[in-house]
C-alpha positions as a printed NumPy array, in Angstrom:
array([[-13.303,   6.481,  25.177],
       [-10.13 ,   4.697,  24.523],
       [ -6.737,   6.383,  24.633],
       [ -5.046,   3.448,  22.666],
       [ -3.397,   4.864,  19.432],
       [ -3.757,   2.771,  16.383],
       [ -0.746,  -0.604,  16.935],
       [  1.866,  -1.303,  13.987],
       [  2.392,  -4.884,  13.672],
       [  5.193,  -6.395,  11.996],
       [  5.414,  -8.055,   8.889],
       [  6.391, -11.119,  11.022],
       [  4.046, -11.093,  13.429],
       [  1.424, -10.833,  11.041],
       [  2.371, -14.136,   8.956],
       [  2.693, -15.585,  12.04 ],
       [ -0.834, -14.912,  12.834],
       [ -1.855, -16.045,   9.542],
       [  0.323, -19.284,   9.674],
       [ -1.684, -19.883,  13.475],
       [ -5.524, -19.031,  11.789],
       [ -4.736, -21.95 ,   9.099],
       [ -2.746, -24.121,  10.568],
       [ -3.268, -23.643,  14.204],
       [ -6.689, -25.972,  14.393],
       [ -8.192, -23.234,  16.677],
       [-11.074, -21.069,  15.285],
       [ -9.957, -17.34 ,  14.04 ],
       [-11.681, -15.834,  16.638],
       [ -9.865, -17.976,  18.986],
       [ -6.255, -16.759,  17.663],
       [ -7.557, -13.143,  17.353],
       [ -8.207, -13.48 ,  21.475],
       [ -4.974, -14.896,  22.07 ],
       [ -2.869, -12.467,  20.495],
       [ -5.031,  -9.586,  21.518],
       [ -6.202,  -8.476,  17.925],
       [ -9.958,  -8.178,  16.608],
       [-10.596, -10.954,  14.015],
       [-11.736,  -8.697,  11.378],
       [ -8.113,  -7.604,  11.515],
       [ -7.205, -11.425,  11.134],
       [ -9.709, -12.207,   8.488],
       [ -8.091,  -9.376,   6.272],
       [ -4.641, -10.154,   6.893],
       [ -5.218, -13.968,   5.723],
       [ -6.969, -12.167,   2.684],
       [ -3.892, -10.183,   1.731],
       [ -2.166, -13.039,   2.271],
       [ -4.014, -15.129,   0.086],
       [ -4.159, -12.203,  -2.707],
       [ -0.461, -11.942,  -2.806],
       [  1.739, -14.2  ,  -0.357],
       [  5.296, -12.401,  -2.087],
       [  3.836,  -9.19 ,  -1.71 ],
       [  1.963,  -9.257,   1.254],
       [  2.767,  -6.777,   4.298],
       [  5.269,  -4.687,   2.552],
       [  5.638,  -2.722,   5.505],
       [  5.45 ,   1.253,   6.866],
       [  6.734,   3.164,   3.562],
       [  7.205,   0.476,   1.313],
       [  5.258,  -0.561,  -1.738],
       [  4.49 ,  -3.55 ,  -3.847],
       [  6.673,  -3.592,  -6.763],
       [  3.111,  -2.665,  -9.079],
       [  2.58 ,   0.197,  -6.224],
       [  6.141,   1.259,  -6.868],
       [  5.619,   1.328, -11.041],
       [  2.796,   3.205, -10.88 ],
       [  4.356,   5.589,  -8.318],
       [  7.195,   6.133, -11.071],
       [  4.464,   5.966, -13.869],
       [  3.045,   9.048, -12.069],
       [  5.718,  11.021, -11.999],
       [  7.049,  10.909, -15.188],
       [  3.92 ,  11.829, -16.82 ],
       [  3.568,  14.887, -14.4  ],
       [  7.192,  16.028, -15.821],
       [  5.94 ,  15.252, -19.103],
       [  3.013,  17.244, -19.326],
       [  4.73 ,  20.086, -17.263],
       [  7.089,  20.005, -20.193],
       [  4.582,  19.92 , -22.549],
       [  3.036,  23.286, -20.745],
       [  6.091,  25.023, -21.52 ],
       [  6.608,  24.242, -24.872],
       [  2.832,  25.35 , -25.387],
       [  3.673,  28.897, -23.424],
       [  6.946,  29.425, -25.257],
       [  5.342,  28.62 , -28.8  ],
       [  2.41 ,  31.039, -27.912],
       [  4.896,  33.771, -27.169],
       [  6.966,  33.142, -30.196],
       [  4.283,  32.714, -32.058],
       [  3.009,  36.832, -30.734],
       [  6.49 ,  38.113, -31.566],
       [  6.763,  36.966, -35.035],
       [  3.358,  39.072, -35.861]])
């Protein structure tokens, strides 16, 4: 059983790792070994890479400008409709009183 917690990597270190996979003429599972990572952790950091080079490893806490908009996107419509459930409440009760 291992007693190693899961290791945060830095943005840095990670394109470094990707620029060493590509460039680096040794295989990926070559690099992995030398920088004491799995290469299925390698292989998907060259695929986020790839995917989005601007955007790739954003970091702990922060989001990808899209990630951010929809974060937003979210919350607005959850003050929307909570507005929306008032106004529905307060037109029911109004709606009692007038009878």
């Amino acid at each position: 059983m291992s007693t190693k917690g899961r290791r945060l990597f830095s943005r840095e270190f990670k394109l470094e790792a990707v620029r060493l996979a590509t460039e680096g003429g040794k295989p990926i599972t070559h690099v992995a070994r030398d920088l004491d990572i799995k290469p299925a952790v390698l292989h998907s950091w060259m695929r986020q890479q790839r995917r989005k080079p601007d955007e790739a490893f954003p970091g702990n806490g922060n989001l990808s400008a899209s990630d951010e908009e929809i974060r937003r996107l979210r919350r607005e419509l959850a003050r929307v409709s909570e507005e929306r459930d008032i106004l529905k409440k307060a037109t029911a009760f109004f709606a009692k009183e007038s009878r």
